[in-house]
N, C-alpha and C positions, 0 to 999 in steps of 0.2 A: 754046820759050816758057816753059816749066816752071823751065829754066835760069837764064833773064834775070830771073825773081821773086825765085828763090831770092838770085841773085846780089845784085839790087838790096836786098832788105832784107838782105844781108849789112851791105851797105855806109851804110845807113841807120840801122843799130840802134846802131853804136857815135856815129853824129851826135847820136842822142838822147841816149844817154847822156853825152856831151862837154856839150851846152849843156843837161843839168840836168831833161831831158823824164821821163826813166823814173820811173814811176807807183813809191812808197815803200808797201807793203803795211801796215808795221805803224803809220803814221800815218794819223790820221782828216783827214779835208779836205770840207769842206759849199762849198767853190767852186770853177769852174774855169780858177784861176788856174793850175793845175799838173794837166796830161792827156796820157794817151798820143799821139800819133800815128796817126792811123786808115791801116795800110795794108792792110787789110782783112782779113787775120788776127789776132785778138788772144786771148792766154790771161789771163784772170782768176785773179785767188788765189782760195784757198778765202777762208770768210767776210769775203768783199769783195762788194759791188754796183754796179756800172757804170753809171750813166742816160745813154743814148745819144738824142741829138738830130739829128733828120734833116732838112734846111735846116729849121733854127732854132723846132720846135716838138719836143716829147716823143715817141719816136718807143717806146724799148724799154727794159728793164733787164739787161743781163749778168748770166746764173748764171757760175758759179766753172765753167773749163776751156775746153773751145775754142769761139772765137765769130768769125762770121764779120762785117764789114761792106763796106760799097759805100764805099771812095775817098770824099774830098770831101764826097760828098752827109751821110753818116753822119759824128757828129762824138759821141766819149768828153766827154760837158759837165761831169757830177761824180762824183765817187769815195767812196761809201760804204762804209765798214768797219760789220760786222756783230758785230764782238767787243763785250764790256763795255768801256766806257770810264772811266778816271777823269780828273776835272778839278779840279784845286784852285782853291778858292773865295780869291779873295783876306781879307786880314783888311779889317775894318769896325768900324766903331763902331754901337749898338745903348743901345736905352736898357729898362731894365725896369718892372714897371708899380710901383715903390717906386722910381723917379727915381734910379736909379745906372744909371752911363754904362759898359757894357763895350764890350773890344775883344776879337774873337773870330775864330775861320777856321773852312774845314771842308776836309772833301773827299768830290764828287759823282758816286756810281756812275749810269750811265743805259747805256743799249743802245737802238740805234735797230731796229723794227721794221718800219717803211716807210721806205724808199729815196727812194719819189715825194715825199710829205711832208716827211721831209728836205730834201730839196732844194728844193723849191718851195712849201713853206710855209711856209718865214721865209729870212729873205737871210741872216743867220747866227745859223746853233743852237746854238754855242758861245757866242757872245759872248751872245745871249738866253739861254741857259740858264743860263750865269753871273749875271748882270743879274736873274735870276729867283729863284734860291737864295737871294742877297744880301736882296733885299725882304721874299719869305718869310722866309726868317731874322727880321729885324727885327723882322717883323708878330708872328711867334710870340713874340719875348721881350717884345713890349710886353703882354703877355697875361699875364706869371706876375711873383711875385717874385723876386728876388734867390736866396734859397733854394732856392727852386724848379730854377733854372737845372741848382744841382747834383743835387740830390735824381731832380729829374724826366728828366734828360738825355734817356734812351731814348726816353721820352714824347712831346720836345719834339723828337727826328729825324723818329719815324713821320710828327708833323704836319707838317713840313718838304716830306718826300715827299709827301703827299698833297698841299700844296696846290703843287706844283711839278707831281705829274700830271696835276691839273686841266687848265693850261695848256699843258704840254706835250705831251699826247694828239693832238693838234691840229698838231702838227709831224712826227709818226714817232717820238718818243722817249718811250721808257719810261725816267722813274727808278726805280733797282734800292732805293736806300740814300743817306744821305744821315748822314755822320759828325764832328760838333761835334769837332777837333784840340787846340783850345788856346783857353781864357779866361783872359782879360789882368782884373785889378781895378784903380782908382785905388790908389796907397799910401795913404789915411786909410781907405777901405773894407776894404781887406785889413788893417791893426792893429788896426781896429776888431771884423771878424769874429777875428782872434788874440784878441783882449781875449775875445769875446765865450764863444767856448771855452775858451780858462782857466778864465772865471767856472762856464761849464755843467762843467768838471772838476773842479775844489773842491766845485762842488753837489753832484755827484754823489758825490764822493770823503766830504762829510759827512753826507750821507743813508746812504751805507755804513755809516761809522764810527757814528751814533744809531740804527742798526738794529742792527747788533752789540752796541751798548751794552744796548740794549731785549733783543733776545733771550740775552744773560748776564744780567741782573736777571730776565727771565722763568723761565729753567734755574734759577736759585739760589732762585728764589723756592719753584719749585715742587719743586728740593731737600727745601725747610727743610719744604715741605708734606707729602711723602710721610718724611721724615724723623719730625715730629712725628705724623703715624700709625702709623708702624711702634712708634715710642716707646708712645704710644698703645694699639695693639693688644695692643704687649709686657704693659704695667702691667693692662691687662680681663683676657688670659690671666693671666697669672702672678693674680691676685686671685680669678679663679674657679678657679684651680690651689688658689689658698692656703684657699680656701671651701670645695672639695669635699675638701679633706685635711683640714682641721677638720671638716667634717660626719662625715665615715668616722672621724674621731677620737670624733669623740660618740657616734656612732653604737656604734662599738668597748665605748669607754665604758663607755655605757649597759648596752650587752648584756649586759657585764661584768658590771656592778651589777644584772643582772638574775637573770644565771645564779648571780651570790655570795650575792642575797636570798631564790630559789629554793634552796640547798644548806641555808641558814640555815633558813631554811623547815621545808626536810624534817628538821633536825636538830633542829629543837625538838620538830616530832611524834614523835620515838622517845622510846625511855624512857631517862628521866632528863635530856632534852634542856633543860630547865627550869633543872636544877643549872649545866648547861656551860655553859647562854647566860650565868648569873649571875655564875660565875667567869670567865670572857671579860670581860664585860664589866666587873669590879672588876680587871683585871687590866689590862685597857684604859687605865679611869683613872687608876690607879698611876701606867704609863707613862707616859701624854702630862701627867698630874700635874707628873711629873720633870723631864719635857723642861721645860714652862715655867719652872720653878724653876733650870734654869740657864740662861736665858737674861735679859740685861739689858733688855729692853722692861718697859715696866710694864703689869702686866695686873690687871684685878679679880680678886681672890680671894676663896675661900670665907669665910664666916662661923669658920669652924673649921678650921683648916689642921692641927692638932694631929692631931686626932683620924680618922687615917683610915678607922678602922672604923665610924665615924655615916657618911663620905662612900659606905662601899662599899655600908652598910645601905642607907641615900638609894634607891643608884643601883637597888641591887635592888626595892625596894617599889615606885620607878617602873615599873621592868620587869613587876613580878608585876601593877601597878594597871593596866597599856595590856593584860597578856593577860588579865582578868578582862575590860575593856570587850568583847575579841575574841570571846571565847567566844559571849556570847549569840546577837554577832548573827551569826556563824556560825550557831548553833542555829535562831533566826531563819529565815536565808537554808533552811537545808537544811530546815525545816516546810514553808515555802512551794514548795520545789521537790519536795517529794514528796506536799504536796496537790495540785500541778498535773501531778504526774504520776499522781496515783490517776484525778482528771476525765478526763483523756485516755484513761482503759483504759476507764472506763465509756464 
């Protein structure tokens, strides 16, 4: 008996395959226009689904490997592939919510996760789910502008698949993704977006260039600023440089002219200091006498040019008249300081 089965689907498998029966694995098919032959062994591919009908109502679903059925009674009604699918979206026309007319495609990833649903919940899930991408499509670009379309692509897939889940949940199919190919523009929309970029790249191109401009007049500016400080700071140094070296000069000076009228000083209180200052000082006059005398300025001159020795008398009697005023009141000072040192010892 064993024999005669073997035998008979010997002879049976190449008739299926002659008139076109043998089940195609890697094609999806939601009808059963095209089904194995039930001789009551049958091997399923891996991620394929089977829905077996047993006179003429939903009987079971085929896992992938070996399945047995009953002749006749059992009958292979549709063929579910369990793999990702892609289906391309034909192109359409689409209007956006700033009234330009695009023509656009796509292509639609979905996976069916119910078999029964597939099957018996719409007569065709291809041709709906096509028919459904298309609408949603539409609906979402009547929602954005023009702009948008590019800008937002990603944005405007997500909502594509959601609202294609919605309805499709309801049949066994999940969409995975849903991917915008190619947008078509009118030619006056398309010159007019080139126009419109030009314009935004000159913009931008002289916004550069007046900011470059702006920040060289700022540099230069603030050059000539730290430039006229440095200048600046240079001329307050150098002036309190050139201050405290004339100060230290005077100071010098002075000193000078202190320690020269201190030496003068002491030399007048020795003996005969009197005589030196007088001859110094007629000796003095002499000199700077002479100098003036040859030199061409005009200057005031004595009463008596002649007579040098009334000039040196002169000079002396002045001398001797300032040390007689000197005297007293040194005398003076030095009573008062030694009455007020006698009180102090009492």
């Amino acid at each position: 008996m064993s024999r005669l089965i073997v035998n008979r689907t010997r002879i049976l498998i190449p008739r299926i395959k002659m008139i076109g029966l043998q089940p195609q694995p890697m094609s999806i098919r939601y009808s059963s226009n095209i089904t194995p032959i039930n001789l009551g062994i049958l091997f399923v591919p891996q991620q394929e689904a089977w829905v077996v009908e047993r006179m003429g109502r939903f009987h079971k679903i085929l896992s992938p490997g070996l399945n047995f059925l009953i002749p006749v009674i059992d009958k292979v009604k549709y063929l579910q592939s369990l793999k990702e699918i892609v289906i391309d979206i034909p192109e359409q026309t689409a209007i956006t919510k700033d009234n330009v007319t695009l023509r656009l495609d796509g292509v639609l990833y979905l996976k069916i996760f119910d078999p029964y649903l597939a099957s018996y919940g719409v007569d065709d899930a291809e041709h709906a789910i096509t028919q459904l991408a298309q609408t949603t499509m539409r609906s979402e670009l009547g929602k954005i502008v023009l702009d948008s379309v590019f800008r937002e692509r990603e944005s405007l897939n997500i909502a594509i698949v959601d609202s294609i889940n919605k309805a499709a949940n309801a049949w066994g199919i999940n969409c995975l993704r849903y991917e915008i190919k190619d947008v078509k523009l009118p030619e006056r929309v398309q010159e007019a977006m080139q126009m419109q970029v030009e314009a935004e790249r000159k913009k931008r191109a002289n916004i550069l260039e007046s900011e470059g401009m702006r920040e060289a007049s700022i540099n230069k500016a603030e050059g000539e600023k730290k430039s006229k400080i440095l200048v600046s700071e240079a001329n307050q140094l150098e002036q309190i440089n050139r201050a405290q070296g004339e100060a230290e000069a005077l100071f010098r000076i002075a000193k000078a002219k202190a320690e020269s009228i201190k030496i003068v000083a002491e030399s007048l209180n020795q003996l005969k200091g009197e005589e030196s200052a007088s001859l110094f000082l007629a000796q003095q006059y002499v000199s700077e006498f002479g100098k003036l005398a040859k030199t061409n300025n005009t200057v005031i001159m004595p009463s008596d040019v002649s007579n040098v020795n009334s000039m040196v008398t002169q000079a002396i009697s002045i001398y001797k008249a300032l040390n007689r005023e000197r005297q007293p009141t040194e005398q003076l000072h030095y009573g008062e300081n030694k009455n007020l040192t006698e009180s102090i010892k009492k």
